[in-house]
N, C-alpha and C positions, 0 to 999 in steps of 0.2 A: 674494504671500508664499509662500515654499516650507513644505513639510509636514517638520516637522525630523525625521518617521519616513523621508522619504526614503531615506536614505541606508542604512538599515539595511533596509528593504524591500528595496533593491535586493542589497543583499550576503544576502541568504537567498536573494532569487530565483535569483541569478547560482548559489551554491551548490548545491542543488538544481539546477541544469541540470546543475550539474561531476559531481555524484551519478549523474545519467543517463546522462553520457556513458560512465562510470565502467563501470557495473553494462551496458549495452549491449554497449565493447568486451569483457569479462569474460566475457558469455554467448557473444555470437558467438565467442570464440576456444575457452572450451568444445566448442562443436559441431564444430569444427575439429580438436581432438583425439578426436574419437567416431569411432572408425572404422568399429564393428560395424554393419552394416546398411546398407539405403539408406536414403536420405531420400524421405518421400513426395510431394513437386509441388517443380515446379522453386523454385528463389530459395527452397528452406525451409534452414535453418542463417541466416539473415542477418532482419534487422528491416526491417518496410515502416516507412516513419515518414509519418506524414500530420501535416500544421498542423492546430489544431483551434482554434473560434472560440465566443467566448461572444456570446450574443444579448443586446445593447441597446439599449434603449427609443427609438427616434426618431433610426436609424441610427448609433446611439452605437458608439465603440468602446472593448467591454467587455473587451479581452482574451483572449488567446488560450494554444494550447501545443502540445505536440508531443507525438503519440500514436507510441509504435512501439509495434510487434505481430511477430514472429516466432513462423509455421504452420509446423507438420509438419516440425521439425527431428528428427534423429536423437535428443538428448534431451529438449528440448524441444516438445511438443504444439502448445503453445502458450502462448506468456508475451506481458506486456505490462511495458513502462515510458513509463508517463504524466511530463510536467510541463507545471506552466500555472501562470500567473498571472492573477487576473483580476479585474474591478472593477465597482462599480456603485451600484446601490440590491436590499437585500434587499425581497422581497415580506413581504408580510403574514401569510403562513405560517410562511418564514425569520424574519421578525423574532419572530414568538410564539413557535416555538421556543425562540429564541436569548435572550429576558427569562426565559423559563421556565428556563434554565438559567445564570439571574443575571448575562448581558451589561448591563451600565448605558447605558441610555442611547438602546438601540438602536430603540426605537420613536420616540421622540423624532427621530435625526438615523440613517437607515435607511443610510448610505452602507456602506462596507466594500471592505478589498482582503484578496485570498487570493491563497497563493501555494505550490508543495507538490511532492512527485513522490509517484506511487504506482504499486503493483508486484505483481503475483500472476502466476505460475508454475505451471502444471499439465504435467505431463510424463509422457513416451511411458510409460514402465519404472511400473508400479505397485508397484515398491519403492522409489522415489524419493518423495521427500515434495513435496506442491504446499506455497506458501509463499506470504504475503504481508507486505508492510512500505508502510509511507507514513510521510513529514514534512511537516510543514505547516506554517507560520504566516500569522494571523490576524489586521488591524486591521480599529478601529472608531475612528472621532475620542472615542471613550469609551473602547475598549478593547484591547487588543490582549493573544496568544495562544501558544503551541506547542500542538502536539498529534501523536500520531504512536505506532511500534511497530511491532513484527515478529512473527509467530505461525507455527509450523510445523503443517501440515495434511494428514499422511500417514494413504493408504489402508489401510496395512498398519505400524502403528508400529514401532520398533525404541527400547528402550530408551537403549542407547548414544547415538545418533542425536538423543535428544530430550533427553539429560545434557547431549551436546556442543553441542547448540545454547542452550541456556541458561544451558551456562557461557560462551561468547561473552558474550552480551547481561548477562550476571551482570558482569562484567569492565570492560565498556566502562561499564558503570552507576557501579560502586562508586567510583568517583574521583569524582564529584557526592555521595557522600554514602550510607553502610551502609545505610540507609530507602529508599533509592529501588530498589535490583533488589524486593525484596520486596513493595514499595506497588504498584510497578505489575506485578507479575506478577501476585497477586491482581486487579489492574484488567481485565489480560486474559483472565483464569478466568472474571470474571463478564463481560466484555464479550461475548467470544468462545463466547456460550451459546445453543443453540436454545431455546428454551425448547416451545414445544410439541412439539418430540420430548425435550426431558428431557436431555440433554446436550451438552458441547462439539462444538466443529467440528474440534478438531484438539488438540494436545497442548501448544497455549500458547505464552505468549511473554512481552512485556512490550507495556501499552496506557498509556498517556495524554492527555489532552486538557485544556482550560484551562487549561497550565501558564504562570503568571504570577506570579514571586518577587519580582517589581520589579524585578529586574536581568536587562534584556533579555540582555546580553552574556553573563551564565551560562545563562540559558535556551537561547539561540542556540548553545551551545557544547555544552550538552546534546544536544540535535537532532541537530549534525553528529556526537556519537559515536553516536549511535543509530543514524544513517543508513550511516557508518562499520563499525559491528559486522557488518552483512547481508551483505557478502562472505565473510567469514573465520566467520562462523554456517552458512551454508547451501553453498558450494561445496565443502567437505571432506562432505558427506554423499553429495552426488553426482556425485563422486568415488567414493565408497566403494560406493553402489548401483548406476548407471546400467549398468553389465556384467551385472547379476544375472540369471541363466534366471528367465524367468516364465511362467503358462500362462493359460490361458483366465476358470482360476478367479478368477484372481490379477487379470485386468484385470474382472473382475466386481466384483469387492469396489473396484475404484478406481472405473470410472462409478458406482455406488451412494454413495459417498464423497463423488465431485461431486456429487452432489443434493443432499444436507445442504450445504455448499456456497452453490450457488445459493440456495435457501431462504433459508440467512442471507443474502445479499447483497439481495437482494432485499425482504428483511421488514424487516429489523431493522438494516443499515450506514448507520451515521451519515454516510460519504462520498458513498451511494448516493443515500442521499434529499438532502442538500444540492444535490448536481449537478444534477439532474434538476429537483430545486425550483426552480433557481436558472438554468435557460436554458442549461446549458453540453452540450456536443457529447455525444446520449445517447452513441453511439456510443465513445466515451472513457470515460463515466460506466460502462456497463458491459462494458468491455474484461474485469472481473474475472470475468466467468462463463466456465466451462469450456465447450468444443467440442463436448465430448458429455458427456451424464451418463446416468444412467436410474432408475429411481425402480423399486421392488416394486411 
């Protein structure tokens, strides 16, 4: 008997790929317009894309996805755009988690399919803002999911910069509903918090997860403006930075930047520890840490 989420599993997935392809040719033709400079190792401006594979129990096949990564491009340092689909049984970790934050059902019958792209951005010019965005969805034969959001993460803020990217994401929001740019920007302030150093990682965005209205088809359609916003949010910035004279100072304040950064990804990203929990390609899991960072 088929699974009557099929069908809609498959149209997020397919989605999400169209997403990647999207934001992939977008970046690479970017670096194609940068003329200032060279680039530093050969094949940099263009994305390596490697398959990536989840690990399952008794040769199982758990699903897999496609990592690209573009090094040492003229604006780009280095970015990545993940997507993957992928299936199984959650461990015993993932499933306390996941009861703990009110999944039904999920100790009981551990199976689950995930499905998603995610995206972080750290770039040459340290007047350019590093950035991340992911969409996701999530079943469970109990439950199923959205989650997802974009946050900008400049070394060096620029007010204008952090107006216009939140009026983006303000925009693509407000047709779901006046409650929702504000619910989840608040969502982001608090998600997007170090806490043992006492502030944010960046100047915000919009975050949500467990979103489920009962109406898959408005949720799904939420997602794809989310995921929609991230072009016309973050390529007018750099655009408007990627020229900028900078000096020695200027990329000191951006590796120290990347450190707060890493931290969070590392301590405290709900993506982070999922993948890693969950058997999937580290290597993909943390494509989101920066090339260099450095720490005081």
């Amino acid at each position: 008997m088929s699974d009557p989420f099929d069908d809609r599993k498959s149209r997020a997935s397919a989605w999400f790929g169209g997403l990647r392809d999207e934001i992939v040719t977008a970046f690479e033709a970017l670096e194609d317009s940068h003329l200032a400079g060279p680039r530093a190792d050969a094949g940099a401006g263009r994305f390596e894309v490697t398959r990536t594979r989840r690990k399952g129990g008794a040769g199982e096949d758990a699903g897999g996805g496609l990592m690209s990564v573009m090094r040492g491009g003229r604006v780009f340092e280095k970015v990545g755009v993940n997507v993957s689909t992928v299936h199984g049984e959650l461990g015993q970790a993932a499933q306390q988690s996941m009861a703990a934050r009110g999944v039904p059902g999920i100790e009981d019958d551990p199976r689950f399919w995930a499905s998603g792209i995610s995206l972080v951005a750290h770039m040459q010019n340290p007047h350019c803002p590093a950035v991340h965005m992911n969409t996701r969805m999530f079943w469970t034969p109990n439950a199923w999911w959205f989650g997802g959001g974009a946050d900008l993460n400049p070394a060096i803020p620029y007010d204008a910069d952090t107006a216009a990217f939140h009026a983006v994401l303000k925009a693509h929001c407000d047709p779901h509903g006046a409650d929702v740019y504000p619910r989840f920007k608040a969502w982001a302030d608090e998600y997007f918090f170090i806490p043992h150093r006492g502030r944010a990682r960046g100047v915000g965005g919009i975050f949500y997860d467990d979103l489920n209205s009962g109406d898959w088809e408005a949720d799904f359609a939420f997602t794809r403006d989310v995921g929609s916003a991230f072009l016309p949010a973050f390529l007018p910035l750099i655009e408007r930075r990627r020229a900028a004279p900078w000096t020695e100072a200027d990329r000191d304040v951006q590796l120290i930047h990347r450190g707060l950064y890493a931290e969070y990804n590392l301590v405290y990203d709900r993506g982070t520890k999922f993948g890693l929990a969950t058997s999937h390609d580290p290597d993909a899991v943390l494509m989101s840490l920066p090339p260099l960072a450095k720490w005081v």
